[in-house]
C-alpha positions as CSV (number, residue, x, y, z in Angstrom):
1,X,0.0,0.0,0.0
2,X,1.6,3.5,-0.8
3,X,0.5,6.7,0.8
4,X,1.7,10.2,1.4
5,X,1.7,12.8,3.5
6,X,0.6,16.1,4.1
7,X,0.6,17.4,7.9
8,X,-0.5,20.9,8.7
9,X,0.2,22.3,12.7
10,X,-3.1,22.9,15.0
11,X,-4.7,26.0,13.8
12,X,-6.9,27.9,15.8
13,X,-8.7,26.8,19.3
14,X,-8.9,23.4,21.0
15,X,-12.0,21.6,22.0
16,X,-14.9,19.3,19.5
17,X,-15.9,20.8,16.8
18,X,-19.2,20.2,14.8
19,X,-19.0,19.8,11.0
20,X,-22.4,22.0,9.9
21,X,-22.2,21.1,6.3
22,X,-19.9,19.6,3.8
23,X,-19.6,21.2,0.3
24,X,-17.7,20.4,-3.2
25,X,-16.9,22.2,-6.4
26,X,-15.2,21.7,-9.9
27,X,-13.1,24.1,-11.3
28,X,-10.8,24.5,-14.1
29,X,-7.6,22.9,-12.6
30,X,-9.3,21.0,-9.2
31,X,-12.1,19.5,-7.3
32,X,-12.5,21.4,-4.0
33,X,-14.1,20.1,-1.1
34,X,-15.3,22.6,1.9
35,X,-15.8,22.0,5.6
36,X,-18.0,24.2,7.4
37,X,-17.0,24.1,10.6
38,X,-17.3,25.2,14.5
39,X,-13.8,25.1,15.6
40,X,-10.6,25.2,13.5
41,X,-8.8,22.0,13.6
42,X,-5.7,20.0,13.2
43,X,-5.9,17.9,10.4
44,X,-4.1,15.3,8.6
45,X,-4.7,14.6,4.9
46,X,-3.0,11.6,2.8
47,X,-3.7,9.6,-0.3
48,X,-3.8,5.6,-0.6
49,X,-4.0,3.5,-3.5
50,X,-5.8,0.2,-4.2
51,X,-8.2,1.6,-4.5
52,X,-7.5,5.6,-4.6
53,X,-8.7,7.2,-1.5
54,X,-7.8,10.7,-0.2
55,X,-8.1,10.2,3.8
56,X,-8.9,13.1,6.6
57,X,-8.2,12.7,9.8
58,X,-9.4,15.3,12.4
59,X,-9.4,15.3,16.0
60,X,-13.2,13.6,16.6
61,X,-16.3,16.2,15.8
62,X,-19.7,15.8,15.7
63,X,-21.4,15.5,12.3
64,X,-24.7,17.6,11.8
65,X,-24.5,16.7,7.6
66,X,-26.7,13.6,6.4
67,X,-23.8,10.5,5.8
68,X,-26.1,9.3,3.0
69,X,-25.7,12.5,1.1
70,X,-24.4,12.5,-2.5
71,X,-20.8,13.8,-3.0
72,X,-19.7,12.7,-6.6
73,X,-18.1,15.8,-8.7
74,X,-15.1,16.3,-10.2
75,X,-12.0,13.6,-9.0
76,X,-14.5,12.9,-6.5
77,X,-16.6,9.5,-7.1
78,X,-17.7,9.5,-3.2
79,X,-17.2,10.2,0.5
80,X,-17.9,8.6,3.8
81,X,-17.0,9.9,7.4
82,X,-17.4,8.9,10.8
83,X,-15.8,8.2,13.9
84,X,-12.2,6.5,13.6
85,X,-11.4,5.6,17.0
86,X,-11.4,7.3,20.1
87,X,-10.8,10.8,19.6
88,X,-10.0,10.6,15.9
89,X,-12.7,11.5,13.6
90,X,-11.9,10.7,9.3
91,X,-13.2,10.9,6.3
92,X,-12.7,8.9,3.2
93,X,-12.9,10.4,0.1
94,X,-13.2,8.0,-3.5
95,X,-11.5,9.5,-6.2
96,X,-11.3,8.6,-9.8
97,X,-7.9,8.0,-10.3
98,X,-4.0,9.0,-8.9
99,X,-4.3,12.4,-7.5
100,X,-2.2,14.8,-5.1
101,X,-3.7,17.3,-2.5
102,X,-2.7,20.3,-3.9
103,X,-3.6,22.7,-0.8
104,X,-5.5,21.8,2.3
105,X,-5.5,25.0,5.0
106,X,-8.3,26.5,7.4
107,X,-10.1,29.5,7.0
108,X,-11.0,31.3,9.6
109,X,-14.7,33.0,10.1
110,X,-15.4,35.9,8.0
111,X,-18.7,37.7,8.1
112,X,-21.1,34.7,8.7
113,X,-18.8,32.3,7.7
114,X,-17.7,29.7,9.9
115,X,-14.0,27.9,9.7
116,X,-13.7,26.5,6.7
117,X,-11.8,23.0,5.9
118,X,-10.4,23.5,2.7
119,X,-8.7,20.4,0.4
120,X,-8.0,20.7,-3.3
121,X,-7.2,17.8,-5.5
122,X,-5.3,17.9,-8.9
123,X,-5.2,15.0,-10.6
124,X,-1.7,13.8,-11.4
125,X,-0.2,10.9,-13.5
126,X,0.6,7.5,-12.2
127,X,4.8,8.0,-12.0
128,X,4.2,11.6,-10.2
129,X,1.5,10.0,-7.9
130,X,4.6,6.9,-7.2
131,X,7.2,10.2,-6.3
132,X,4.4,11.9,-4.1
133,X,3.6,8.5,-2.1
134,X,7.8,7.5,-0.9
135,X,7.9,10.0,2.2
136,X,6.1,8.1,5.1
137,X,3.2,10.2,7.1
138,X,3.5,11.5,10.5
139,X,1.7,9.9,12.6
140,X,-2.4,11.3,12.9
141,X,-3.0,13.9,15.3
142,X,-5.7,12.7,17.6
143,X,-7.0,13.7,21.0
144,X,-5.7,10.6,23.2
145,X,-8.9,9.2,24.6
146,X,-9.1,5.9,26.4
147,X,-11.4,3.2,24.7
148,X,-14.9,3.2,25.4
149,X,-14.9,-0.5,26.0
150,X,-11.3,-1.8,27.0
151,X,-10.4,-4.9,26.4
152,X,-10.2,-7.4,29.5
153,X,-7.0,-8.6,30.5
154,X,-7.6,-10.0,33.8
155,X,-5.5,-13.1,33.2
156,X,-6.9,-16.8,33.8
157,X,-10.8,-17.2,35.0
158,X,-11.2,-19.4,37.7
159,X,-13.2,-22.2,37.3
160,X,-16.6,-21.1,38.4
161,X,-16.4,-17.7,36.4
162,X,-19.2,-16.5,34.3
163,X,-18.9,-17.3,31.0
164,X,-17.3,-14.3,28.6
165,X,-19.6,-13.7,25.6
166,X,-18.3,-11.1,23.1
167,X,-20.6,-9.4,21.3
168,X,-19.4,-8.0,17.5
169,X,-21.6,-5.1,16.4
170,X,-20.3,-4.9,12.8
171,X,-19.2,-2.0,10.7
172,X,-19.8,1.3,12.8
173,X,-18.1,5.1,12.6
174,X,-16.6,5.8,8.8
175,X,-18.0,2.2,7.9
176,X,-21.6,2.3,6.9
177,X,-21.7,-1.0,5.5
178,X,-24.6,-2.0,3.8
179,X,-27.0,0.6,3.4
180,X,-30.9,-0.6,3.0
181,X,-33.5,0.4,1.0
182,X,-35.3,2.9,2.9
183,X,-31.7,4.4,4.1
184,X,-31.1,2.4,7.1
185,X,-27.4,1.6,8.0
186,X,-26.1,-1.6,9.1
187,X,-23.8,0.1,11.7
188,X,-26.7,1.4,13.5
189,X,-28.7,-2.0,13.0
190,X,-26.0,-4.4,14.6
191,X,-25.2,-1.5,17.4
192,X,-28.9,-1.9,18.0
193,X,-29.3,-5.4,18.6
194,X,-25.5,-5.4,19.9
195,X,-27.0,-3.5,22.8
196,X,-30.0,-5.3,23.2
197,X,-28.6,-8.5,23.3
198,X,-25.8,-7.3,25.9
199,X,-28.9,-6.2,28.2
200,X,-30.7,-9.7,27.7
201,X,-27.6,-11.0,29.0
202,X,-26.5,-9.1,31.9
203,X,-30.0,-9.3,32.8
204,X,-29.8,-13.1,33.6
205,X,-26.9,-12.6,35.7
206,X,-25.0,-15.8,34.0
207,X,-22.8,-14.0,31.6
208,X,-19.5,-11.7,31.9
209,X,-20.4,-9.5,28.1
210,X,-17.8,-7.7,26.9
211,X,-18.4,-5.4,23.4
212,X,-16.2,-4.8,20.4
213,X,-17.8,-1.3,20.5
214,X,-21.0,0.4,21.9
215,X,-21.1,3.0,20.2
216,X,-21.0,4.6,16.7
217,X,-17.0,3.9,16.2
218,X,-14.5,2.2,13.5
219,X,-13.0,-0.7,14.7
220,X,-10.8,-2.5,12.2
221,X,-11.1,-6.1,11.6
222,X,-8.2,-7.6,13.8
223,X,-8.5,-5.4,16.9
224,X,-12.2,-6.4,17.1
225,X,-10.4,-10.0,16.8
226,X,-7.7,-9.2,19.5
227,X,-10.4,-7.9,22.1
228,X,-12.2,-11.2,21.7
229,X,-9.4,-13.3,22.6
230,X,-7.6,-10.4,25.0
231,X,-11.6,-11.0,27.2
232,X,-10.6,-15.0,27.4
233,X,-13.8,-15.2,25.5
234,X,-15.9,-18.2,25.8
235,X,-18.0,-17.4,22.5
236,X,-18.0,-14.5,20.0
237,X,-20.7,-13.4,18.0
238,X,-20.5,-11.2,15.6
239,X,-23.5,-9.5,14.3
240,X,-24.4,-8.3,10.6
241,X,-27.0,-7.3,7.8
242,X,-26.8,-8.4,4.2
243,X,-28.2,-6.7,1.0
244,X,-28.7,-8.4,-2.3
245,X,-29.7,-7.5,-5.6
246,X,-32.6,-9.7,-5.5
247,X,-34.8,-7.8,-3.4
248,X,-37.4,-10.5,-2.7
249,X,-34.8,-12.5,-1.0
250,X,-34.9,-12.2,3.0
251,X,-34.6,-14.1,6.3
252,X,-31.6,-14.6,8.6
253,X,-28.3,-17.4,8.7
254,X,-25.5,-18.5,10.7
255,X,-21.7,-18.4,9.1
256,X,-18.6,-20.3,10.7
257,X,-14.7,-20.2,9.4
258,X,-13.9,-22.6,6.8
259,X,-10.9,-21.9,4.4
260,X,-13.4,-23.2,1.6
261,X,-16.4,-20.8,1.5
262,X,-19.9,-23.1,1.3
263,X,-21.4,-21.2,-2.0
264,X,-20.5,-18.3,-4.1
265,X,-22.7,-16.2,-2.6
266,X,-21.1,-17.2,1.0
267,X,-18.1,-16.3,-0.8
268,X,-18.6,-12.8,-2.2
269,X,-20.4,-12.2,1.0
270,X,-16.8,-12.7,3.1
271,X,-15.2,-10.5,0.5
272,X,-17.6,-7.8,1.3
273,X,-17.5,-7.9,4.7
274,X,-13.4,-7.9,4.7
275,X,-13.4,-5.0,3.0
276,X,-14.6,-2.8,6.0
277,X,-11.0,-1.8,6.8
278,X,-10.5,-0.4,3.3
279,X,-13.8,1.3,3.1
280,X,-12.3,2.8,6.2
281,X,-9.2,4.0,5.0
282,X,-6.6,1.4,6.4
283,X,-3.2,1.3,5.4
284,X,-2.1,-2.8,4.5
285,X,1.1,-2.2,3.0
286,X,2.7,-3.4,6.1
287,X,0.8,-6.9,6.7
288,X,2.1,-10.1,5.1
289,X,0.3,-11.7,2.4
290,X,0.3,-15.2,3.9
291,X,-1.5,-13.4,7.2
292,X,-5.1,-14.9,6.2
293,X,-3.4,-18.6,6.0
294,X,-1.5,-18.4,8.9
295,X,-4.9,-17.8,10.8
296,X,-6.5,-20.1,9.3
297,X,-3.8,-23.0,9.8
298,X,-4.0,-21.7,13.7
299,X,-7.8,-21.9,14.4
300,X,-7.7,-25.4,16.4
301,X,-10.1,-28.2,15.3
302,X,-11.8,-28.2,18.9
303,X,-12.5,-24.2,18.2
304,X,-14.5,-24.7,15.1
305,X,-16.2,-27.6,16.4
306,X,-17.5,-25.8,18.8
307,X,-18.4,-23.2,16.6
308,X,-20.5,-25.2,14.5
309,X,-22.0,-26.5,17.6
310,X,-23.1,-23.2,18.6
311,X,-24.2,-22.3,15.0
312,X,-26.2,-25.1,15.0
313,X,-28.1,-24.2,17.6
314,X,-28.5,-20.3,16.4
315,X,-30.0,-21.5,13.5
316,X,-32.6,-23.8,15.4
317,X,-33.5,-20.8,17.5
318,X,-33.8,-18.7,15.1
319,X,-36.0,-20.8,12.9
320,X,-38.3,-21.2,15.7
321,X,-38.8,-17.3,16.0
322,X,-38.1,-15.4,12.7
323,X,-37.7,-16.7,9.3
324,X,-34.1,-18.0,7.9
325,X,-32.5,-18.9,4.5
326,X,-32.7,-22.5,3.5
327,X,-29.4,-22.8,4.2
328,X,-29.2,-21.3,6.9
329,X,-25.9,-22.3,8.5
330,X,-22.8,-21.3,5.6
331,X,-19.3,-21.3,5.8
332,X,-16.7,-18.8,4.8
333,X,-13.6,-17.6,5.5
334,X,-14.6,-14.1,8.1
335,X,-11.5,-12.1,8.8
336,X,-13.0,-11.9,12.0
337,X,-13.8,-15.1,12.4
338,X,-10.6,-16.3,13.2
339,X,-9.3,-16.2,16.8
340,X,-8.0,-19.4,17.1
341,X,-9.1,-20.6,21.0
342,X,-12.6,-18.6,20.7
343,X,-15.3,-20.1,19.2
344,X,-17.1,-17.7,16.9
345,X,-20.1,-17.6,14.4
346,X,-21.2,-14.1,12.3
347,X,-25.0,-13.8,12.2
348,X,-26.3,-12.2,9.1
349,X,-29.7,-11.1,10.8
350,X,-31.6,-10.4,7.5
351,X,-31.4,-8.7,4.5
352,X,-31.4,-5.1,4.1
353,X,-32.6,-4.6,0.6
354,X,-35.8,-6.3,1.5
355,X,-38.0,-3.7,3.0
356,X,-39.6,-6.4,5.3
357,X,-36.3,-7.8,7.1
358,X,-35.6,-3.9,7.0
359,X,-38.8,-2.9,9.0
360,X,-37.8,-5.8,11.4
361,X,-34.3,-4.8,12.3
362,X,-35.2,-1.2,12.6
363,X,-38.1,-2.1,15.1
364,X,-37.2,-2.6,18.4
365,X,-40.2,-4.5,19.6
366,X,-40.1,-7.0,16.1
367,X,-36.4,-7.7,16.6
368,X,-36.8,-8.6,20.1
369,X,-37.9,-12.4,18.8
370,X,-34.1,-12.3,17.6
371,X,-32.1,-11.1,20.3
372,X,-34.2,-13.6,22.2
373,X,-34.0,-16.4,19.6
374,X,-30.0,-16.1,20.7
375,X,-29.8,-15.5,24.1
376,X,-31.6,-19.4,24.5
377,X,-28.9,-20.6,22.0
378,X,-26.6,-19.4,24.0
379,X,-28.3,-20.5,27.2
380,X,-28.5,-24.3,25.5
381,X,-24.6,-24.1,24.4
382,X,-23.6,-23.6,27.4
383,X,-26.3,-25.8,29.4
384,X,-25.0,-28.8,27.6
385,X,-21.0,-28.1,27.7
């Protein structure tokens, strides 16, 4: 992965600042986009390639701009923003082709102006884009926040502890993923059910629930796989909506790990998912290309057992209480999936792009036959262990 750099020293005062509208513009020589905002900021703005993204990071704001909204002009084929991590807000910007940030400065409040966030982009060819990308980036400038959920690191349980059940809210901050057809995000859908299940749970007083995230937050892949294992998890479920093309199609299923996916859809439905840290702007040019093999050769036999165990009974819960695929337990190869001593399953909860399964998941009261559905799977796992 190449990258470069372009670092600008805080400007103006300290504090969260609220982004009031985001504009962009087309002119002779480069696409501009403007940040209205509250607050002059620090900033950071590089490039990445595979795909070609121009990334913003900011010190973490609140957003009062719709995330759905439309921003293709110019160099600029789309844009996404959200919360990073802790105290790092960024945006991701799709662009056409190899392109360098010409200028990127803050204006400060003239008249009725607020600060403005300015970027321009020039498009540039590919061996000027290769020159731009050698000088490694400063590290982002952030606002050090602790994490809302730490991980737990309290060493060996003893033998009558609760059981640790981790609790995967897929997607979240910069990461939409799939959006539905009346505009509904999946980040907010598995948040929603992440927190309702978490509740279920704590409510019996059996379980020890530890979240990936509880709130509105990027996470990448791995870390959300490192605070599984980092808990001593006894079972991680990671939670998800699916879209389709074929809108007709709904209902809910179960995936495990398998290095050999069960279908093509199962398939292209892993490659999708293991996208979310490029969607987010993640930098890969440092991970080994044999990383995904290696975990795979280390998830123990016993480990995805049990996960099929559990995903069994998911889907017979869930088939008692909402409506599933036919096939309702799959098998792909989940990035995050594959903690090798946790057993894990990724519940696709319905589809998105069928306004039914979308009217569901955005109700509280008609998805509570699904959180329910698994907190008795997880009451019978662990009943019969």
């Amino acid at each position: 992965m190449l990258l470069s750099p372009l670092f600008a020293a805080p400007q103006a005062v300290a504090g969260q600042g609220v982004v009031t509208g985001v504009r962009t513009g087309v002119h002779t020589d480069k696409t501009r986009l403007v940040l209205d905002m509250t607050e002059g900021v620090e900033f950071q703005v590089f490039v990445l390639d595979k795909p070609y993204r121009v990334v913003i990071d900011l010190p973490e704001v609140a957003w009062q701009t719709r995330p759905d909204a439309q921003y293709h002009k110019g160099l600029i084929k789309g844009m996404r923003f959200g919360l990073f991590e802790a105290g790092t807000s960024r945006i991701v910007i799709d662009v056409s082709g190899p392109v360098k940030v010409h200028r990127a400065f803050v204006l400060p409040p003239k008249g009725s102006s607020k600060y403005r966030f300015v970027v321009d982009l020039v498009a540039v060819q590919s061996n000027e884009f290769r020159r731009l990308i050698a000088t490694p980036r400063s590290k982002p400038v952030k606002k050090v926040v602790p994490s809302a959920t730490p991980a737990q690191t309290n060493g060996s349980r003893k033998a009558n502890a609760k059981p640790v059940i981790v609790i995967d809210a897929g997607h979240g901050g910069v990461d939409p993923g799939t959006i539905g057809v009346s505009g509904s995000h999946e980040k907010e859908v598995t948040l929603a059910v992440a927190l309702e299940l978490r509740k279920k749970l704590q409510r019996s007083g059996k379980y020890k629930v530890v979240m990936t995230r509880d709130r509105d937050v990027f996470v990448r892949l791995r870390r959300r796989v490192a605070r599984g294992r980092a808990a001593k998890g006894d079972l991680f479920v990671s939670l998800h909506a699916d879209s389709i093309r074929k809108r007709s199609v709904r209902g809910a299923s179960v995936y495990t790990l398998s290095e050999k996916s069960s279908d093509k859809e199962a398939a292209a439905l892993a490659a999708k998912e293991n996208k979310a840290d490029i969607i987010a702007g993640m930098d890969f040019g440092d991970q080994s290309k044999d990383v995904a093999n290696i975990l795979i050769d280390l998830a123990q036999r016993e480990t995805m057992n049990l996960s099929a165990t559990f995903a069994s009974l998911v889907v017979d819960e869930l088939a008692s209480s909402v409506r599933v695929l036919r096939r309702s337990h799959r098998f792909a190869g989940f990035a995050v999936l594959k903690a090798p001593d946790v057993p894990s399953v990724l519940i696709e909860m319905g589809y998105l792009s069928n306004r039914e399964d979308e009217r569901i998941l955005r109700s509280p009261k008609r998805r509570a036959a699904l959180v329910s559905a698994l907190a008795r799977s997880i009451d019978t796992y662990f009943a019969k262990r």
